[in-house]
C-alpha positions, -999 to +999 in steps of 0.1 A: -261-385-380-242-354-374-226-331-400-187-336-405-162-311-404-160-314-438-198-308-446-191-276-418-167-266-442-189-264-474-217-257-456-249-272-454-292-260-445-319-278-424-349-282-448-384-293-444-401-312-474-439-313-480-455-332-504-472-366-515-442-385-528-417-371-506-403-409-503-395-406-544-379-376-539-354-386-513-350-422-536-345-399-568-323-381-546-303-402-533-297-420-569-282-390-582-259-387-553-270-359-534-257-362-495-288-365-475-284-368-442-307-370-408-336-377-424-370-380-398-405-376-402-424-355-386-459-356-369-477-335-396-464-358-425-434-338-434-397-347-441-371-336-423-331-336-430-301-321-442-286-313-470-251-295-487-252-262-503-243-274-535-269-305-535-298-279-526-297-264-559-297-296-575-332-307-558-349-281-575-356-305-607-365-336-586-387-312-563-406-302-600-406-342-610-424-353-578-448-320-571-431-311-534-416-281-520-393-277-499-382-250-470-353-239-453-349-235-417-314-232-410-280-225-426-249-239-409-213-239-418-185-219-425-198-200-458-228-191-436-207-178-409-185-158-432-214-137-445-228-129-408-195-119-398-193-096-432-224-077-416-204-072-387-174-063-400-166-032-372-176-056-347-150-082-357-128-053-359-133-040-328-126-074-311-095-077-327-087-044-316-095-050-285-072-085-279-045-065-294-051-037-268-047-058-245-018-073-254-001-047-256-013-030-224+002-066-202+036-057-223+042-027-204+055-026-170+030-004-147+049-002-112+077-007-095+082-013-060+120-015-038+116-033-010+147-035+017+165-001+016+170+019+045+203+038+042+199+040+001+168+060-009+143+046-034+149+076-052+184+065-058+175+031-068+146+037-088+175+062-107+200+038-114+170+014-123+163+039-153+199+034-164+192-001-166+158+003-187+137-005-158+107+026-161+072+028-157+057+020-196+085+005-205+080-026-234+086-060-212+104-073-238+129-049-238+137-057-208+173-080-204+172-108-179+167-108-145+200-123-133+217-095-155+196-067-145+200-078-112+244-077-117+241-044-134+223-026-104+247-041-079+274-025-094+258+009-102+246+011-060+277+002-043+259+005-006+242-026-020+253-062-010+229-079-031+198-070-054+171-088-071+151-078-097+115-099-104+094-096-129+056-104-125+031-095-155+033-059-155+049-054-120+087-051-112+099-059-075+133-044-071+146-061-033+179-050-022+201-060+006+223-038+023+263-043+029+264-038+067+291-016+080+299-008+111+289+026+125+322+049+133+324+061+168+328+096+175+363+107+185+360+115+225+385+142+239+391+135+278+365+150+299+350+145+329+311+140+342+299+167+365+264+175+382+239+187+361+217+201+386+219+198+427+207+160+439+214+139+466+236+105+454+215+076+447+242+053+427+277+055+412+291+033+388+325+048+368+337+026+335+362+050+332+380+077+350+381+081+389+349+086+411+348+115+435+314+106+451+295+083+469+262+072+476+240+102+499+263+124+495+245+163+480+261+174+450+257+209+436+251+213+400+286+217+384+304+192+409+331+167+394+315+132+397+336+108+378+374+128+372+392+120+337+420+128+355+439+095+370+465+097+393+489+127+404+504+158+389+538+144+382+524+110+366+485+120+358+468+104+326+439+126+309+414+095+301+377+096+286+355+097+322+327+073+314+301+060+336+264+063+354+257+086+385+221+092+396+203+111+420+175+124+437+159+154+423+133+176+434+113+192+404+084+221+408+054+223+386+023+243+390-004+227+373-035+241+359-063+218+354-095+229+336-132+213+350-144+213+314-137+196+290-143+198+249-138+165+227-149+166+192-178+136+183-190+124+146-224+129+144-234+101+113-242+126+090-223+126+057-218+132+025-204+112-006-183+128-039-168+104-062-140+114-090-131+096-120-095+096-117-068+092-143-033+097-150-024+112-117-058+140-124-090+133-107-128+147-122-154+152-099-180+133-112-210+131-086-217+149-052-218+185-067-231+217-041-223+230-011-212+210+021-238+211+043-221+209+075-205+238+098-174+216+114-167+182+092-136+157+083-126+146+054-114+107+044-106+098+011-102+064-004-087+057-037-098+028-055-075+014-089-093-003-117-078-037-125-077-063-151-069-099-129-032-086-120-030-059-145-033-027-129-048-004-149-037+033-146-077+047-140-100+045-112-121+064-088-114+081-055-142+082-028-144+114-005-165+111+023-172+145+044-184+134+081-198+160+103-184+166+136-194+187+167-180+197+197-193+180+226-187+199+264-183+177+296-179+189+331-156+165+351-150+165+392-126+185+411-111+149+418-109+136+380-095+168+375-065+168+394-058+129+381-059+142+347-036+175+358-012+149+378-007+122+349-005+154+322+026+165+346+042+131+353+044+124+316+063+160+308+085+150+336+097+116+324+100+132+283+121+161+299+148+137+323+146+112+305+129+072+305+153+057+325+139+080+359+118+071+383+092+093+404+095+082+439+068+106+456+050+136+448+039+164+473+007+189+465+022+223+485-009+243+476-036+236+457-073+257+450-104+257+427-114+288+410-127+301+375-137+261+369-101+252+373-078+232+394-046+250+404-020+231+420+016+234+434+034+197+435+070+188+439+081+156+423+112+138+440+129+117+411+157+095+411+173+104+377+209+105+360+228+132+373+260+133+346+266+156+321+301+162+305+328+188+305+359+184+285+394+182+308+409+214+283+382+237+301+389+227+335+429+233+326+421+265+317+399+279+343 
């Protein structure tokens, strides 16, 4: 049978018996109350079984009565266990420290993230968070509740309508909504909308104020094109002109094109450093010498040690150096002048604006020389036309 917890407790050995009146012995033993327990023979004759600390001593005079002896091959139990964990006492110690460590270390908080905030900086947050107790290293326990934390930061941001504060192991998630309030709109003075530059009328539409022009009719840049002034001398009203006008524009560009071009390629070659990195500080720790490479990048990759969610604050950043070269191509005359028209087409639309459109584009002069293109192009656009000019200027010109 199996050992209780009991027998555990005291402790007990596995012993082999060899003799010729091994059955006396374990009757002898038996009659003076010794616990013997899985008792077997074996195939060379011998006895096997166990037996309680205590009871071993007390076989030695039945062992000299009947002429056996007997052997130990195992100790089990507590008293057993105690005296191997004696010999490793800094071991055990060490352990201990260890669980304790680690305690400890999923007490504190690590990070803290603030998710939600665009008009109050994280700066500012984080701040009032600090008031509150909320800190990288900070105990856990410290920490109040959630719900309260969550009221005390409220009142401390008051762009906030609403923040949450959760806590997850050793991470803190701060999430804060925002009270929405209307934007203020600029005061307008009256004004009215004049040419910016000379155009031909393509459309008119006035919210406000009184049109002075219609469709395909030339303006010159500084023309009046929606008035802010409504009705006559005696009985005028100086309003706000508002309103779209757009026109056709002509637009000169000369565009220089080269034949060649240069584009920078990886060529596979690399090399690897690693650095131990902790508390903000980073060691290099392999990769040592000179780069070997004329033209390279460099990409780095941070990895952070963890313990399951516990994010340690160690790790090891990766550095890879990749060589690069540059790499010459030699493109056609008609590539080239693609390449020079789309270049000039986009500049055009960033400088009027998104809302144009390019309706045709003339090449006046164009020639090849020095292994470029040169070209001369107007670009007709059909663009807004309005810019403003406050009424108190025109009064007193």
């Amino acid at each position: 049978m199996d050992a209780t917890w009991m027998q555990w407790l005291r402790g007990f050995v596995t012993v082999t018996v060899r003799g010729q009146a091994i059955e006396r012995l374990v009757n002898e033993a038996l009659a003076d109350g010794l616990q013997l327990w899985s008792i077997r023979r074996t195939k060379e004759g011998e006895m096997q079984g166990q037996v309680v600390v205590n009871d071993f001593f007390r076989l030695r005079p039945i062992l000299k009565r009947t002429g056996c002896r007997v052997h130990v091959q195992d100790r089990t139990g507590l008293p057993f266990w105690l005296q191997r964990m004696r010999k490793r006492v800094f071991f055990a110690a060490g352990l201990v420290l260890f669980f304790i460590g680690m305690y400890l270390l999923s007490s504190l908080v690590w990070s803290i993230d603030v998710e939600g905030n665009s008009k109050l900086s994280e700066e500012q947050i984080l701040q009032a968070a600090k008031a509150e107790g909320i800190y990288p290293f900070q105990w856990s326990f410290r920490l109040g509740d959630s719900s309260d934390l969550s009221r005390h930061l409220a009142q401390k941001l008051p762009g906030a309508a609403w923040i949450g504060v959760e806590k997850r192991g050793t991470h803190i998630t701060i999430r804060v909504v925002e009270s929405s309030t209307p934007d203020a709109k600029p005061l307008m003075s009256p004004r009215h909308l004049v040419a910016s530059t000379d155009a031909v009328v393509t459309k008119v539409m006035a919210e406000s104020g009184r049109p002075l022009v219609k469709t395909n009719m030339r303006v010159k840049q500084g023309d009046i094109l929606i008035s802010g002034l409504l009705g006559d001398e005696t009985s005028g009203k100086a309003v706000v002109a508002k309103g779209e006008v757009k026109g056709l524009v002509w637009h000169e560009y000369d565009i220089v094109s080269p034949l060649t071009r240069t584009t920078k390629v990886y060529t596979g070659n690399k090399k690897t450093i690693w650095y131990g990195v902790a508390g903000g500080r980073a060691l290099q720790v392999s990769g040592f010498g000179k780069i070997p490479f004329d033209m390279y990048e460099r990409v780095t990759q941070e990895e952070k040690a963890a313990w399951r969610t516990l994010k340690l604050p160690f790790g090891r950043l990766k550095e890879t150096i990749m060589e690069v070269e540059l790499q010459r191509t030699t493109v056609g005359v008609e590539e080239a002048k693609a390449e020079g028209l789309q270049q000039a087409r986009a500049d055009l639309i960033a400088k009027v604006g998104p809302d144009a459109q390019i309706l045709a584009e003339n090449i006046l002069h164009e020639k090849t020389d020095n292994g470029k293109v040169y070209m001369k192009v107007f670009f007709e656009v059909d663009q807004s036309i309005v810019k403003e000019r406050p009424l108190v200027q025109m009064q007193g010109d």
